[in-house]
C-alpha positions in Angstrom: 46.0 54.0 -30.9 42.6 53.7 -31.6 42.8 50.0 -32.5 44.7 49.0 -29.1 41.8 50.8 -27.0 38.7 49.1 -29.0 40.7 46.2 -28.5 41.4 46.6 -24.7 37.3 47.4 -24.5 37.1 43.9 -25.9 39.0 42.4 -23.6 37.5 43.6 -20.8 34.2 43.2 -21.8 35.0 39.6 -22.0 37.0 39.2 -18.4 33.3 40.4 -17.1 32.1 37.8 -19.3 33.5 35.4 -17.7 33.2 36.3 -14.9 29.5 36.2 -15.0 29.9 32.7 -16.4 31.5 31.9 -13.4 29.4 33.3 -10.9 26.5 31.5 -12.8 28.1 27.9 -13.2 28.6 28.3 -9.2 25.6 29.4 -8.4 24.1 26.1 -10.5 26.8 24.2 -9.1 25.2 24.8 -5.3 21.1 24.4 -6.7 22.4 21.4 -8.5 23.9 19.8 -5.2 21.0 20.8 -3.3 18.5 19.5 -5.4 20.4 15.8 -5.8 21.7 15.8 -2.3 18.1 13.4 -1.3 18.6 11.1 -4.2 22.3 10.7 -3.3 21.6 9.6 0.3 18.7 7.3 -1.0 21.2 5.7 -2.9 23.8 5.3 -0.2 21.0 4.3 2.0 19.7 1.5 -0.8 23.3 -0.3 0.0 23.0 0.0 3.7 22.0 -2.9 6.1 19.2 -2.1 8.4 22.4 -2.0 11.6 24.1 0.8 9.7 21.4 2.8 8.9 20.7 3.3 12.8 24.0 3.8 13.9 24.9 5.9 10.9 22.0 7.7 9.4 23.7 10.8 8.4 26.3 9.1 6.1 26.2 8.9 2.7 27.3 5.3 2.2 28.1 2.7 4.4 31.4 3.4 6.8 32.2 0.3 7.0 32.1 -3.6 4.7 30.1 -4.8 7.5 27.5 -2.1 6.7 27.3 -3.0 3.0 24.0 -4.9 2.2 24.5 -5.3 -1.7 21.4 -5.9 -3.3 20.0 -7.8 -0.9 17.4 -5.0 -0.2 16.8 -4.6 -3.8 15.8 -8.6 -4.3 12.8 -8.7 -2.1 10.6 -6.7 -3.3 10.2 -8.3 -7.2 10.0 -12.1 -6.2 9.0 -12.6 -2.3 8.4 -16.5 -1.5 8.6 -17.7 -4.9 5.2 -15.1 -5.8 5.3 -12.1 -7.6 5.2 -9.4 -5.0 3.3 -6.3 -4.8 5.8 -3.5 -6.4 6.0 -4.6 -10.4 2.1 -4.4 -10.0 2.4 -0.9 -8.9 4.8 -0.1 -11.4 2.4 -1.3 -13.7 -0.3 0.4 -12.0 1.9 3.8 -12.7 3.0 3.0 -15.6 -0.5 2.5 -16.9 -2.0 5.6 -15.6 1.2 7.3 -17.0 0.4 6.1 -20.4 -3.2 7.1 -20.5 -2.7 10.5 -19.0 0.3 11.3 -21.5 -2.2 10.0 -24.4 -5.1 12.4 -23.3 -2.5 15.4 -22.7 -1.0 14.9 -26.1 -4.4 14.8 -27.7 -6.4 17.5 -26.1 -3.3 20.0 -25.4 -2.7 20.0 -28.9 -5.9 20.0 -30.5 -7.0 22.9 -28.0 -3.5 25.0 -29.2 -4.6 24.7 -32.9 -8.0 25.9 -32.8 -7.0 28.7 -30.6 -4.4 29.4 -33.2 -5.7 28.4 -36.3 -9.1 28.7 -36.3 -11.6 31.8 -36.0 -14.4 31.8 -33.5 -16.3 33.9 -31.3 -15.0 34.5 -28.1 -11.7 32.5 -28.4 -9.8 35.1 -26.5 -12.0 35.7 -23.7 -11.9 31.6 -23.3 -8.2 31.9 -23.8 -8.1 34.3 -20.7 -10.5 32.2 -18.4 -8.2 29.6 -18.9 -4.9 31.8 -18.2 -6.8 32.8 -15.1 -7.7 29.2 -14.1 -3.6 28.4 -13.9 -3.8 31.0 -10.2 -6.4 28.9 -8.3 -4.5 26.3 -6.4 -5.4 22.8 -7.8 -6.1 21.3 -4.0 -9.1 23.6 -3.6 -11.4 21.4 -6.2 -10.0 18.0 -4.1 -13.6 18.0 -2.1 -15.6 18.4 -4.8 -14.2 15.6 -7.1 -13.7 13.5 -4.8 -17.9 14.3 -4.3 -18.8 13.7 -7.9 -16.6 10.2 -7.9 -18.2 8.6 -4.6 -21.7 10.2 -6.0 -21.4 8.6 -9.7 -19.5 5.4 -7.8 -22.4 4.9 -5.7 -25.2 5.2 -8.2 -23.4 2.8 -10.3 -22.2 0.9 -7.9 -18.5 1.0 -9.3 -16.6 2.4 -6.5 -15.1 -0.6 -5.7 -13.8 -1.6 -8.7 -10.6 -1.3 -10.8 -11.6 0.0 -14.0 -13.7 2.9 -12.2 -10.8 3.8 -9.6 -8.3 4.0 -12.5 -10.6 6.3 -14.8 -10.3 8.8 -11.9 -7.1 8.5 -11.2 -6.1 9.3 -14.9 -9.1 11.9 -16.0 -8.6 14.6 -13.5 -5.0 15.1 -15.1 -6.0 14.2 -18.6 -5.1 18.2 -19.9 -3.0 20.9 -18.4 -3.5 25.1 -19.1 0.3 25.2 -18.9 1.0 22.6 -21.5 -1.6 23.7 -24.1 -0.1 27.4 -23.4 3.9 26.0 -24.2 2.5 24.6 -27.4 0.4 27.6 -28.2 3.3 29.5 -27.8 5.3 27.7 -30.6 2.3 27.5 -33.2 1.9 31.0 -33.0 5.3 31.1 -34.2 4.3 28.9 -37.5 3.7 31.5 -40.2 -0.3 31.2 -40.8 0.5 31.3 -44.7 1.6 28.0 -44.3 -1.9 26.9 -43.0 -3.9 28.8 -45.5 -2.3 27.4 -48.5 -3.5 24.2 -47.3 -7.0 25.1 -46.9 -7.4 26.8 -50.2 -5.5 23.8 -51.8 -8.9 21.9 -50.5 -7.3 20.3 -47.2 -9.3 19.9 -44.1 -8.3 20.6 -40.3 -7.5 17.3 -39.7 -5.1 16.5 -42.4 -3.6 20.4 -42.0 -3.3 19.7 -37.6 -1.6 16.0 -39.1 0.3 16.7 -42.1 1.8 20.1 -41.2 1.3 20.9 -37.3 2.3 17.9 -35.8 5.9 17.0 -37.5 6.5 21.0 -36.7 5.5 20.8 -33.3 7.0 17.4 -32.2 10.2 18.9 -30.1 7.4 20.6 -28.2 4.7 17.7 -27.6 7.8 15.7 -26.3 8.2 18.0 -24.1 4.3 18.0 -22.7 4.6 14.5 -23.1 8.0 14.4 -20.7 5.5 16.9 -18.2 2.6 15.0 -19.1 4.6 11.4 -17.7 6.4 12.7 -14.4 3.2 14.7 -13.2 1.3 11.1 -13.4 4.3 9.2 -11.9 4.3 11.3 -8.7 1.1 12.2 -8.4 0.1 11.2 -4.6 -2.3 13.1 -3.1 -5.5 12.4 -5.1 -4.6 8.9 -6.5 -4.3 8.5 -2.2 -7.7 9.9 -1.8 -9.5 7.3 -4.6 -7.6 4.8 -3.4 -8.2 4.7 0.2 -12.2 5.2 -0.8 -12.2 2.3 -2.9 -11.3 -0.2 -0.6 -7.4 -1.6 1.0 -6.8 -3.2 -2.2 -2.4 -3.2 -2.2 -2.3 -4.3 -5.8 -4.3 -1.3 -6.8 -2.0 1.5 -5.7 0.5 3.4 -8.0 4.2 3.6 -6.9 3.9 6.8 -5.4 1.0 6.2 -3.0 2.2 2.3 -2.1 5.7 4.1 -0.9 4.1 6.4 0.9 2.1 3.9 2.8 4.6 1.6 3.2 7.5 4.1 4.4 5.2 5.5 7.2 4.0 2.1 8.7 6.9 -0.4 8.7 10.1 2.8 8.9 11.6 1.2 11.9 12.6 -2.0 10.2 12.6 -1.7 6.5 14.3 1.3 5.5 16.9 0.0 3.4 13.8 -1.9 1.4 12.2 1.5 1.8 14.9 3.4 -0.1 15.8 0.5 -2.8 11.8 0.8 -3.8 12.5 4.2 -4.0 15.8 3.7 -6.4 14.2 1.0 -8.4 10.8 3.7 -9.0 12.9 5.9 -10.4 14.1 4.3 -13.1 10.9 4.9 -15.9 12.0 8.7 -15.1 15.4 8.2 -15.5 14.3 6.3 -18.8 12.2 8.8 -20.6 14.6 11.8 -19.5 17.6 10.1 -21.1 15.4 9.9 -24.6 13.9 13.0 -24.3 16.3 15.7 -23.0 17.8 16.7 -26.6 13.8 17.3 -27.6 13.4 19.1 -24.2 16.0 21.9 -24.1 15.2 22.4 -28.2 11.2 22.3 -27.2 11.8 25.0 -24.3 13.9 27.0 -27.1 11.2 26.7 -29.5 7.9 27.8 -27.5 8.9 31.4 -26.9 10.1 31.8 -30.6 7.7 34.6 -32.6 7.8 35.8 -36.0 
């Protein structure tokens, strides 16, 4: 008797169960469409002539054969009048920028998490909380006064008009992030400090202990800022907008993000089929780097609020 009522407990503790997996999976079934809903219709949009879009904007594809462009809006924009056109030298541009910035982010996210880990010194938790605090003040409120120290060292250099000069700002501002350097702190605190110790009585420096030991343990993680690291740089618009507009109308200069913007807002009305396939076709580095990098994302997230 006793038997068939833990069992009948069981059971029902696993109808709720299920339940709540249900409820759940809906619930991320409606965020899920929500969230794709935009990259749907600029898809459906991407295949649409410039006719169809007008007389059916809120469609998803076209309605009709008629209103099927193909990829006709998707070959202009690589090779226009025999020339290399504008966009693979803003994906360049991006790409570029992307590079750099994940470079810095890797190097100075992780270095920063090991000494506040790993190594004693005064005041490292007092720093640690300055930097904690830094992560509440908006990011827009410093835009006036970078944008003052780049025309400032520009003009007494007289760089400001150059590519080299614009790019270095473009990157630099974004070369380290608190929340980054926190995720990975987060995981090295869960390394037992044993591990480091026997290393520096067996006579090995910082560097080789942060490259030998740290780094192969860490690498789900620094994926992970690196994945951050990229898509912040891709579709970062508002400074690289800023920079770019002081430095001169240069359209070969600007990134992906800041050419689209430009573009969809002046010429709307009769390219927004060419608007969208740009779109589509800057996706694609994300799409990229996701596919390689999800496995090391979800185990990353797992592994930076592990603690001994």
């Amino acid at each position: 008797m006793q038997n068939d009522t833990i069992i009948t407990m069981h059971k029902k503790k696993a109808h709720k169960y299920t339940k709540g997996q249900i409820i759940a999976f809906a619930i991320l079934l409606v965020v899920c469409i929500l969230w794709a809903f935009p990259l749907i219709y600029m898809l459906g949009a991407s295949f649409k002539t410039e006719q169809e879009i007008v007389l059916n904007p809120t469609g998803l594809f076209p309605s009709s054969w008629e209103g099927f462009a193909g990829i006709d809006n998707y070959a202009g924009f690589i090779i226009r009048e025999g020339k290399l056109d504008n966009m693979p030298k803003w994906m360049m541009n991006s790409l570029m920028s992307a590079f750099f910035g994940v470079a810095l982010n890797l190097i100075l996210c992780t270095t920063a998490s090991y000494a506040f880990v790993f190594c004693n010194f005064r005041g490292r938790k007092t720093l640690f909380k300055i930097l904690l605090f830094s992560m509440t003040i908006p990011g827009i409120i410093g835009t006036t006064a970078s944008f003052a120290i780049f025309a400032n060292i520009g003009k007494s250099i007289d760089a400001i008009g150059e590519y080299w000069y614009l790019y270095f700002w473009i990157i630099v501002p974004g070369c380290a992030s608190v929340y980054n350097m926190y995720l990975l702190k987060n995981f090295l605190e869960s390394i037992p400090k044993d591990i480091v110790e026997s290393a520096r009585t067996d006579g090995a420096s910082n560097f080789r202990i942060f490259a030998r030991i740290i780094m192969p343990l860490a690498k789900s993680t620094m994926l992970l800022i690196g994945l951050f690291a990229f898509t912040g740089s891709w579709n970062n618009l508002l400074w690289p907008q800023i920079v770019i507009s002081a430095s001169g109308n240069h359209e070969g200069w600007h990134t992906v993000t800041t050419a689209l913007a430009g573009h969809a807002t002046s010429n709307s009305l009769g390219s927004m089929g060419v608007n969208m396939a740009t779109a589509v076709f800057s996706l694609i580095p994300i799409i990229i780097v996701f596919v390689f990098t999800q496995n090391r994302m979800i185990e990353g997230l797992a592994t930076t609020g592990v603690k001994n």
